[in-house]
BADREN-785394 format. One record per residue: residue number from 1; x, y, z of N, C-alpha, C in turn. Coordinates in steps of 0.05 Angstrom, whole numbers. Layout:
N
<r><k>NUM</k><n_east>X</n_east><n_north>Y</n_north><n_up>Z</n_up><ca_east>X</ca_east><ca_north>Y</ca_north><ca_up>Z</ca_up><c_east>X</c_east><c_north>Y</c_north><c_up>Z</c_up></r>
...
***
This chain:
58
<r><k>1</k><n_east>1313</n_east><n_north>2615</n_north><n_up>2130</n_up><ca_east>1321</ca_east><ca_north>2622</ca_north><ca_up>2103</ca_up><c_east>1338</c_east><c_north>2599</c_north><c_up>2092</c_up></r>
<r><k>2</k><n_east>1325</n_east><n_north>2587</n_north><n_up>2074</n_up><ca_east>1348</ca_east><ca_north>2568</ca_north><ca_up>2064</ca_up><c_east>1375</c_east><c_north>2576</c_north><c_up>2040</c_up></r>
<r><k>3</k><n_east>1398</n_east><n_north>2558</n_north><n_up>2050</n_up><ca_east>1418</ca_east><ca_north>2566</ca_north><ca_up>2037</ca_up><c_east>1431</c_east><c_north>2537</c_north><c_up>2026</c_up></r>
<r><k>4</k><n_east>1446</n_east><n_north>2549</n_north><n_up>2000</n_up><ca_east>1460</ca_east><ca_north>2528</ca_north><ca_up>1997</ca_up><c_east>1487</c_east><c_north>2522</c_north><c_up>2005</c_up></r>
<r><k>5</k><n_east>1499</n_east><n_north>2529</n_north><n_up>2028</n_up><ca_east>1515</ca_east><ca_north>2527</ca_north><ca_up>2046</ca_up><c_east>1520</c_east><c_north>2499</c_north><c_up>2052</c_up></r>
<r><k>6</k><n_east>1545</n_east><n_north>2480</n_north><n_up>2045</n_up><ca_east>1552</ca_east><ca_north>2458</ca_north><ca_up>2051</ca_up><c_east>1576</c_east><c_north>2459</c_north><c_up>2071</c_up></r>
<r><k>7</k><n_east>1585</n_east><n_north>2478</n_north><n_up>2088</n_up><ca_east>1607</ca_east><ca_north>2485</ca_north><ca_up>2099</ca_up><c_east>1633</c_east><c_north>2474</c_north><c_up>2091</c_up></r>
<r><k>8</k><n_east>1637</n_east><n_north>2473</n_north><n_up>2060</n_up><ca_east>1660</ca_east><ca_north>2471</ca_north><ca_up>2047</ca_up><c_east>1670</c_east><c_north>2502</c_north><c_up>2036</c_up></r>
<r><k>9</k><n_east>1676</n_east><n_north>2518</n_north><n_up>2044</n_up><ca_east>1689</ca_east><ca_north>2550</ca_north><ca_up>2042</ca_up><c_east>1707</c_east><c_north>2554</c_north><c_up>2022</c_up></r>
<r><k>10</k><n_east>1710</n_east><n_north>2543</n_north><n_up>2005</n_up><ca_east>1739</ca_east><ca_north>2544</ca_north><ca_up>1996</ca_up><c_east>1737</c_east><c_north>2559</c_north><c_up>1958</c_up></r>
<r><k>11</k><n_east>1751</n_east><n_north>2581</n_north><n_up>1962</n_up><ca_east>1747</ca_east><ca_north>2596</ca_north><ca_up>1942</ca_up><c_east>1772</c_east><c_north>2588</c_north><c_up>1920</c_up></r>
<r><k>12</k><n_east>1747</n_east><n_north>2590</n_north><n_up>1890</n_up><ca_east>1762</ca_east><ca_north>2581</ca_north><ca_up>1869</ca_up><c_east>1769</c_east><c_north>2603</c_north><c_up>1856</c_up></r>
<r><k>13</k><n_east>1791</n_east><n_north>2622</n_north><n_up>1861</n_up><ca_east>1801</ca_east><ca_north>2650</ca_north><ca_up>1836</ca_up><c_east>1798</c_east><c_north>2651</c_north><c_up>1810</c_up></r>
<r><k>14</k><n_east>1803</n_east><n_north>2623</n_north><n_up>1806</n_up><ca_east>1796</ca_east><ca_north>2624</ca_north><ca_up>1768</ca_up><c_east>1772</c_east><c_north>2622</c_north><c_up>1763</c_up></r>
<r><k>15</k><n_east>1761</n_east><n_north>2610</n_north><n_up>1776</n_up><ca_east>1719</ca_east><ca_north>2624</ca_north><ca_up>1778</ca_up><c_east>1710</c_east><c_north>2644</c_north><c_up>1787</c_up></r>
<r><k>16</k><n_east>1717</n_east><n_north>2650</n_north><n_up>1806</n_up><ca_east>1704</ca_east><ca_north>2670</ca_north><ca_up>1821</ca_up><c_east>1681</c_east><c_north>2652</c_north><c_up>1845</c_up></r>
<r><k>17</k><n_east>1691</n_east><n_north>2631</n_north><n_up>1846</n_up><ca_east>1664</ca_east><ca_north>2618</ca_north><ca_up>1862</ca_up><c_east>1672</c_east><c_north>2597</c_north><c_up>1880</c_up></r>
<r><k>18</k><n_east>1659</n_east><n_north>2601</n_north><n_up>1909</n_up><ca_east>1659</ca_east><ca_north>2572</ca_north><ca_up>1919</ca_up><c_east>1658</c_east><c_north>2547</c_north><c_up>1915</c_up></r>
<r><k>19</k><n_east>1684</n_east><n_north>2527</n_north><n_up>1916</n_up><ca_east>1680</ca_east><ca_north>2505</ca_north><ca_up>1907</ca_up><c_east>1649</c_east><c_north>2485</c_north><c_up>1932</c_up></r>
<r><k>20</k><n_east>1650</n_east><n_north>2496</n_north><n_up>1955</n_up><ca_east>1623</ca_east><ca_north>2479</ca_north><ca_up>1963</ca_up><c_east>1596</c_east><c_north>2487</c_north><c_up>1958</c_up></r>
<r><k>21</k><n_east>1586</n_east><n_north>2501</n_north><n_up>1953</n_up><ca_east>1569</ca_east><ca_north>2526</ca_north><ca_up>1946</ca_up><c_east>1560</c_east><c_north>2532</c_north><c_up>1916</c_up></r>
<r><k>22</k><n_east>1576</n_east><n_north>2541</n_north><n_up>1900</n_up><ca_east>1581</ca_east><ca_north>2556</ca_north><ca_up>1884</ca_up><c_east>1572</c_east><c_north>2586</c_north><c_up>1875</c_up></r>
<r><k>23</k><n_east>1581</n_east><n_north>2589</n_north><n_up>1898</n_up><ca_east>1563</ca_east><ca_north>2624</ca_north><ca_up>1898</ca_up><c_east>1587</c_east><c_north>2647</c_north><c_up>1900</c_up></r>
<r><k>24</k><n_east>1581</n_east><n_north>2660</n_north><n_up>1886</n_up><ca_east>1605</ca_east><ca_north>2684</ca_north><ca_up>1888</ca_up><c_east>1609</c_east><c_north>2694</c_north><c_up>1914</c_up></r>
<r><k>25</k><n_east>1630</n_east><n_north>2707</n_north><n_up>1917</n_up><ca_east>1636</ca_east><ca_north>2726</ca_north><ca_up>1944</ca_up><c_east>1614</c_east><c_north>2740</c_north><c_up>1950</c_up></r>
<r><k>26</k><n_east>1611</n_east><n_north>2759</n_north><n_up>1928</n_up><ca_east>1585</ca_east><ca_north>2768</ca_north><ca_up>1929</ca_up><c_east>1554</c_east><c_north>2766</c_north><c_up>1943</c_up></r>
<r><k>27</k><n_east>1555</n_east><n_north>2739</n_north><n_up>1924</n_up><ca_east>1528</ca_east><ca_north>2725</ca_north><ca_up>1929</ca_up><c_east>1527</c_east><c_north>2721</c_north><c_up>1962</c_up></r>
<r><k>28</k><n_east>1548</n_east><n_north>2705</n_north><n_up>1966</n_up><ca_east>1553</ca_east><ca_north>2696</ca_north><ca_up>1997</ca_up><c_east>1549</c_east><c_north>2717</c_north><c_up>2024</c_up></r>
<r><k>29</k><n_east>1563</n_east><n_north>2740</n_north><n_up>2010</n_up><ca_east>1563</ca_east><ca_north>2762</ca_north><ca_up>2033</ca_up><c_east>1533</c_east><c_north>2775</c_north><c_up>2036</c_up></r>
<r><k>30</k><n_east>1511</n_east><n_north>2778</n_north><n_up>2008</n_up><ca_east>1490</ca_east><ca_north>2795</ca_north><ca_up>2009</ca_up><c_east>1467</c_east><c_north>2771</c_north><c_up>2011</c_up></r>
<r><k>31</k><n_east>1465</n_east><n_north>2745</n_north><n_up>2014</n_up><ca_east>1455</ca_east><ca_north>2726</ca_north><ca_up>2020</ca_up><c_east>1425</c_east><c_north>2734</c_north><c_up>2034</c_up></r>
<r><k>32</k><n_east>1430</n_east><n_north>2743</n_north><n_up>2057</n_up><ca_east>1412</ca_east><ca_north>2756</ca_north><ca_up>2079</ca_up><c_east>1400</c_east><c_north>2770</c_north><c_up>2067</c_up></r>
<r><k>33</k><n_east>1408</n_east><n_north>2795</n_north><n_up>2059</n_up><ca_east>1390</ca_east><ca_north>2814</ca_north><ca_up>2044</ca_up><c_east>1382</c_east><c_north>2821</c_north><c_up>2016</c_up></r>
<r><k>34</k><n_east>1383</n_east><n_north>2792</n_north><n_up>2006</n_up><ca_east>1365</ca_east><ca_north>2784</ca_north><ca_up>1983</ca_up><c_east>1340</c_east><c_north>2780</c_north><c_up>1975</c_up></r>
<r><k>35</k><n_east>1335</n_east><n_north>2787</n_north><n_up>1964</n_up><ca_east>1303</ca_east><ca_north>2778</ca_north><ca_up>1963</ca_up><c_east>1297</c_east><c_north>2741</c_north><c_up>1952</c_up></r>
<r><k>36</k><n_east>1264</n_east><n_north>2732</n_north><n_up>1967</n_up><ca_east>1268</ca_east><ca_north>2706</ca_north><ca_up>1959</ca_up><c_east>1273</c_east><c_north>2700</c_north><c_up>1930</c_up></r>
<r><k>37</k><n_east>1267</n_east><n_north>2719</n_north><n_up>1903</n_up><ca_east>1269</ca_east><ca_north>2717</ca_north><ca_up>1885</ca_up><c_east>1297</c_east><c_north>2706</c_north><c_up>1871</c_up></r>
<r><k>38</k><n_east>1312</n_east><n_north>2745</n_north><n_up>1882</n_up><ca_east>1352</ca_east><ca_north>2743</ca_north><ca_up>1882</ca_up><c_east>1349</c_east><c_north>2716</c_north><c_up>1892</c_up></r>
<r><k>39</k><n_east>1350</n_east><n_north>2702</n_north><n_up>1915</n_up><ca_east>1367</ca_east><ca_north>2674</ca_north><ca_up>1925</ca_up><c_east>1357</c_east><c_north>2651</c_north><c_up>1907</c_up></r>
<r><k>40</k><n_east>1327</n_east><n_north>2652</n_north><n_up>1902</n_up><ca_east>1313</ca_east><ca_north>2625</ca_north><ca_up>1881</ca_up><c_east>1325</c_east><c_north>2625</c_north><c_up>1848</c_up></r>
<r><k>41</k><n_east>1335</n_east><n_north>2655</n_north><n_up>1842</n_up><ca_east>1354</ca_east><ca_north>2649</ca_north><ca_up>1816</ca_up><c_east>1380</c_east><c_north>2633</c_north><c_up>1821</c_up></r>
<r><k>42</k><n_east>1393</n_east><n_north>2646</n_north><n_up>1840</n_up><ca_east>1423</ca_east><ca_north>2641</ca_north><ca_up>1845</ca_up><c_east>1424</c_east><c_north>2603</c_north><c_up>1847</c_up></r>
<r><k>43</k><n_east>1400</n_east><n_north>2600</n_north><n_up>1869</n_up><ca_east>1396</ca_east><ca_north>2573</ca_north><ca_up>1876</ca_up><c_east>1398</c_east><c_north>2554</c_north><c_up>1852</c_up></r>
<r><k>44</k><n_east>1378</n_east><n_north>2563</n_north><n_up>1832</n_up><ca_east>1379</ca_east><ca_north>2538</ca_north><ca_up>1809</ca_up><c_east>1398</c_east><c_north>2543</c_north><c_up>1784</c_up></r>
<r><k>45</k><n_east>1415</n_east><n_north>2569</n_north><n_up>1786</n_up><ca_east>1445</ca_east><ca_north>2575</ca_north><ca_up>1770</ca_up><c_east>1467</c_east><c_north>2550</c_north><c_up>1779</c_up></r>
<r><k>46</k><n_east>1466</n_east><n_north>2549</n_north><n_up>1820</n_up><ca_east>1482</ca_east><ca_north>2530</ca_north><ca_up>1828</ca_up><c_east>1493</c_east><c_north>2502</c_north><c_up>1814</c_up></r>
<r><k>47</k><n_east>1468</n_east><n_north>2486</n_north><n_up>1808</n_up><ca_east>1480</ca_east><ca_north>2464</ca_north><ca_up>1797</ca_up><c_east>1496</c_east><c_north>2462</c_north><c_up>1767</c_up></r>
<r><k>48</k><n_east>1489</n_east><n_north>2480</n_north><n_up>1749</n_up><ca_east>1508</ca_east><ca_north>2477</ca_north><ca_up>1727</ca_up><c_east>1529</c_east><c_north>2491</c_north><c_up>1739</c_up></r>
<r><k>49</k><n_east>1525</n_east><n_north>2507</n_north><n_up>1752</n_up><ca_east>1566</ca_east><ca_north>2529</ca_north><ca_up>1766</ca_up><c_east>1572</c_east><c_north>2507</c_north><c_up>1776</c_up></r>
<r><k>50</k><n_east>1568</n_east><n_north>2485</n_north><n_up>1795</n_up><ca_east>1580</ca_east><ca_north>2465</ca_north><ca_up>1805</ca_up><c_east>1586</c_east><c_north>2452</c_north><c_up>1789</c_up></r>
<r><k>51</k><n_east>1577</n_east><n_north>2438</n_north><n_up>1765</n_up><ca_east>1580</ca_east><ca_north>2427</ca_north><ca_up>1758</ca_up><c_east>1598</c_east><c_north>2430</c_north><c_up>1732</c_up></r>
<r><k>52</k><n_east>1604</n_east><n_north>2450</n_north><n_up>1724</n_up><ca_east>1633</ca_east><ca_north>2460</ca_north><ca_up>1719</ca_up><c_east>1649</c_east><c_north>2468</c_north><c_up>1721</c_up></r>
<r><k>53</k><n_east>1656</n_east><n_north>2464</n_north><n_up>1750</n_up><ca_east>1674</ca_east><ca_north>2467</ca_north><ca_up>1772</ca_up><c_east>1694</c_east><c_north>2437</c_north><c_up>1775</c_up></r>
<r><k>54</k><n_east>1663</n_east><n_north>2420</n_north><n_up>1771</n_up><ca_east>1680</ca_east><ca_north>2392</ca_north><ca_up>1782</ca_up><c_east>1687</c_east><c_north>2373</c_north><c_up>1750</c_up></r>
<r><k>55</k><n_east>1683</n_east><n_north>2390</n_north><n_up>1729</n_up><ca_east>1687</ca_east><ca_north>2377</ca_north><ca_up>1704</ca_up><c_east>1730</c_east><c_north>2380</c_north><c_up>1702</c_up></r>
<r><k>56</k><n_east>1740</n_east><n_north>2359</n_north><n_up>1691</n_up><ca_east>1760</ca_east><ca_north>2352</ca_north><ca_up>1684</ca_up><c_east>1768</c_east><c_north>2368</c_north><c_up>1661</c_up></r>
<r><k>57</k><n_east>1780</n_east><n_north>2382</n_north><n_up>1647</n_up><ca_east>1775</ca_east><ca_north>2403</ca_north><ca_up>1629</ca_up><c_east>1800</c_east><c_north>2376</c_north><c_up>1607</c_up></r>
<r><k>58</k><n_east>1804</n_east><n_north>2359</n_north><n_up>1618</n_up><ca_east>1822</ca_east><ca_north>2331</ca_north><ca_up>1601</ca_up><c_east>1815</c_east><c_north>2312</c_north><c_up>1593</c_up></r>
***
């Protein structure tokens, strides 16, 4: 099952989301018992959530 799991763990509160990942608590814990569909949305949400994670808001 592929994941987007970079073993960077580290939870952002003011998101709600993993800064290596970007997947909610949520997402992370029901991972497994997702369907391939559930995981292929979350998958291509990832790169814009990352990527306003690592934007400078200055």
């Amino acid at each position: 099952m592929e994941s987007p799991c970079v073993k960077i763990c580290t939870y952002d509160p003011a998101s709600g989301l993993c800064l290596g990942c970007g997947r909610t608590l949520g997402e992370i814990a029901g991972w497994a018992s997702f369907t391939d569909a559930e995981r292929r949305r979350i998958m291509e949400a990832l790169p814009a959530r990352l990527a306003g994670l690592r934007t400078d808001p200055e």
